[in-house]
C-alpha positions, -999 to 999 in steps of 0.1 A, spaced: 123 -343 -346 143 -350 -315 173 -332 -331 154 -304 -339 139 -297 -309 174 -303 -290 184 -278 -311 154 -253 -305 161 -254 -269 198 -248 -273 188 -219 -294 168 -208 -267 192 -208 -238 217 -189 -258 192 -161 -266 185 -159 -227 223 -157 -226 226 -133 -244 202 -112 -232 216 -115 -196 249 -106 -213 236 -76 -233 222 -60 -204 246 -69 -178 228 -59 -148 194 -76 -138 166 -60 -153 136 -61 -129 101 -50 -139 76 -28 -118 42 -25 -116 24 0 -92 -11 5 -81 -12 38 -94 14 72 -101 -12 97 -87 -9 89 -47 20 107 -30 29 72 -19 33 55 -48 58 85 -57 77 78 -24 78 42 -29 87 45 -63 120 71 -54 128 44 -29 127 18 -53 149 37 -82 174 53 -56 180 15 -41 181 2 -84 210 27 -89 226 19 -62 228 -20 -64 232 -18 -101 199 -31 -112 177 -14 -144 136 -5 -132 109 -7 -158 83 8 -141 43 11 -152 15 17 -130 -21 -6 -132 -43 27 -121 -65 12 -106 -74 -14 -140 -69 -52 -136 -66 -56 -172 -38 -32 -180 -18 -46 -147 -23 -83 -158 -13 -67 -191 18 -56 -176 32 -83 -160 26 -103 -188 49 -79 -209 74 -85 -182 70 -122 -186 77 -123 -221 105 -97 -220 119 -122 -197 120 -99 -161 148 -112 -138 124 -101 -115 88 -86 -111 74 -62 -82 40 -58 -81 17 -36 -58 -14 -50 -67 -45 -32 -79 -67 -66 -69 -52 -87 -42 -72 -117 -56 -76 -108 -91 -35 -107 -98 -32 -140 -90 -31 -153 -124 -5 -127 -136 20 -143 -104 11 -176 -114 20 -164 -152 57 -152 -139 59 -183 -117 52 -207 -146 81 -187 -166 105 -195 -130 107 -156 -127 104 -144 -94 78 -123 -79 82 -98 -54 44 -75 -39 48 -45 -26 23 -24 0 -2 -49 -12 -4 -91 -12 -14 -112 -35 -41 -140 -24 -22 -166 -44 7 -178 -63 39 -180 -53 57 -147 -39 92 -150 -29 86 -119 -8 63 -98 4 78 -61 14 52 -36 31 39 -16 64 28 -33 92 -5 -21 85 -21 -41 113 8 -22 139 -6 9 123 -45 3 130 -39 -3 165 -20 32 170 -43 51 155 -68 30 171 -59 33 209 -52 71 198 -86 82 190 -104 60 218 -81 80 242 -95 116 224 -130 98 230 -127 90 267 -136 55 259 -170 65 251 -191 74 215 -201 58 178 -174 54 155 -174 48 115 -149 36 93 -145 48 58 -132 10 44 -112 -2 11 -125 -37 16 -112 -51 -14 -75 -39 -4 -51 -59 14 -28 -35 33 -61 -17 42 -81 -51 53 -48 -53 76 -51 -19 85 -89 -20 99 -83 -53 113 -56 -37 141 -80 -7 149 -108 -32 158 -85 -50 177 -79 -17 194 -111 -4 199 -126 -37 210 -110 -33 244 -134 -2 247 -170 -17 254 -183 16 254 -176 27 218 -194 10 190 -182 7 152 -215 17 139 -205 13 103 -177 7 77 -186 17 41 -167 5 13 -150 36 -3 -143 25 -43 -108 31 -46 -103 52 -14 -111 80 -34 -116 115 -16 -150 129 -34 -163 88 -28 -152 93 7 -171 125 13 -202 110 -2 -199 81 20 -192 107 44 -220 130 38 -246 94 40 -232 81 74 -240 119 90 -273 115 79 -279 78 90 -259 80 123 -264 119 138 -248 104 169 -208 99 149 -184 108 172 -153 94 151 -144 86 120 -110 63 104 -105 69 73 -86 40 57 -65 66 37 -58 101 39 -79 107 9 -110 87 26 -100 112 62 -97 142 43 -129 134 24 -140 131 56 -129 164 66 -146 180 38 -181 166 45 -180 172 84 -173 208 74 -196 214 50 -224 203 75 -211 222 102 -200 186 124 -167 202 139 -176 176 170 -164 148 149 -132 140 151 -111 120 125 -78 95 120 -64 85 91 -35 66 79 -3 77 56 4 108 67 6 124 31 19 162 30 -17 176 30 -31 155 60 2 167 80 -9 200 74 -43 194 82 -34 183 115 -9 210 124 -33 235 122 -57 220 140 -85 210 120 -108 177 129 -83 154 114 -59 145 146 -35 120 139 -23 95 112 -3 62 109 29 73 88 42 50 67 76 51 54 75 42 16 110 49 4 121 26 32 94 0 19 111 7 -17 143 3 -7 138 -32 10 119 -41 -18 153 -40 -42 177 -49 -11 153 -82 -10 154 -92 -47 193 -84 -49 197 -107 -20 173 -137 -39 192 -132 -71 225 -137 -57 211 -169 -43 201 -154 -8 178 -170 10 150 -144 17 120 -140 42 84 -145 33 75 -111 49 96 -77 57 73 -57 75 84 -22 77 77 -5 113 50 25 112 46 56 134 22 77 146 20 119 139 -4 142 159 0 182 159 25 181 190 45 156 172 47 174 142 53 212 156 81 196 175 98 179 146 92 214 129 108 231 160 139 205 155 147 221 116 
């Protein structure tokens, strides 16, 4: 019996050989949130423009959304035998079995945009979400002169976004004279959720000066229902600075500013971090990518400058 299972483990090491020696470069597999936000896309270009150029081979999927089909995923990954595994989770709590899955099988695990509540991650690559809250934060209470009710349009369940909401209270709170009236969970930070949510809090608060929504999808939701009942007092932030919210704010609608994040960069780390770990590097915990801030004179000058 001892023989035989001396001889099942040797078997077993040379098959991981030989994989390794098959494919050469480190495979490393990818599962995202979701394909259908302008983010994910970004982040995703970042990720397969770094891959090609550090010789590494992506298998990417996307959870959309489903906790099922993401554990699902990284399961595959586990017993395809990953080098590595990059996952921006759909559940920050509900992934951690899936990590502890990949950690049990010694394969590193790498989150993107969002954390994981538990397991072990080698390294965590996103925004500093937190950085971002305050700017848009301090930004609107300036536009308010210190003074009205204010709503936030939440993703409670989400951490970059529980990050996010956590730096604009920090900002706002040095403003005694603006309240944060509510902050209604928005399922999935969906746009026609957001306008529903929306549509609710104009009715139950007729006093809403302000809104921060947690997404462009929850501001421009937003947008839509302050519109449609005629509210152009209320004005709005958001945060990722997607292509339609930067239009949205250069020509002036109610939507005034958003955090921009820089996904390809977040990407790019991402790979530059796991290159570094395979090729025995140590690595930090955290690489928190800088964000910015856009507003309509912001963006008309960096229009003026192309």
């Amino acid at each position: 019996m001892r023989r035989a299972a001396t001889c099942l483990a040797a078997a077993a090491a040379l098959a991981g050989c030989a994989r390794r020696a098959e494919h050469a470069r480190p495979q490393v597999g990818v599962t995202l949130l979701t394909e259908a936000h302008v983010f994910y896309q970004d982040l995703k270009r970042g990720l397969e423009k770094a891959a090609d150029s550090l010789g590494m081979d992506l298998h990417v999927v996307a959870g959309e959304w489903d906790l099922a089909r993401q554990t699902s995923q990284v399961e595959n990954f586990v017993t395809q035998k990953m080098d590595a595994i990059v996952i921006a989770p759909v559940d920050t709590r509900g992934i951690v079995s899936a990590v502890e899955e990949a950690n049990h099988d010694s394969i590193p695990v790498f989150t993107v945009d969002i954390s994981a509540a538990g397991g072990h991650v080698t390294s965590h690559i996103a925004s500093d979400n937190a950085q971002g809250g305050r700017l848009v934060g301090e930004y609107l209470a300036k536009l308010l002169k210190g003074r009205g009710d204010v709503a936030i349009l939440d993703q409670p369940t989400v951490s970059s976004v529980i990050d996010r909401v956590r730096g604009f209270r920090e900002a706002i709170a040095k403003y005694p004279d603006i309240h944060i009236v509510a902050a209604p969970a928005v399922e999935r930070g969906l746009r026609d959720v957001a306008k529903n949510k929306m549509d609710n809090l104009l009715q139950s608060h007729p006093s809403l000066a302000a809104i921060f929504g947690s997404n462009d999808d929850c501001a421009l939701g937003a947008l839509a229902s302050a519109r449609a009942a005629g509210r152009s007092d209320v004005l709005i932030v958001g945060f990722d600075a997607t292509p339609e919210a930067r239009s949205a704010i250069e020509t002036g609608t109610q939507l005034r500013a958003d955090a921009i994040q820089y996904p390809e960069v977040i990407g790019r780390r991402a790979i530059e971090t796991i290159y570094r770990a395979l090729h025995g590097e140590p690595v930090p915990p955290v690489v928190a990518v800088p964000v910015g801030i856009v507003d309509r004179d912001s963006l008309r000058q960096a229009a003026r400058t192309h």
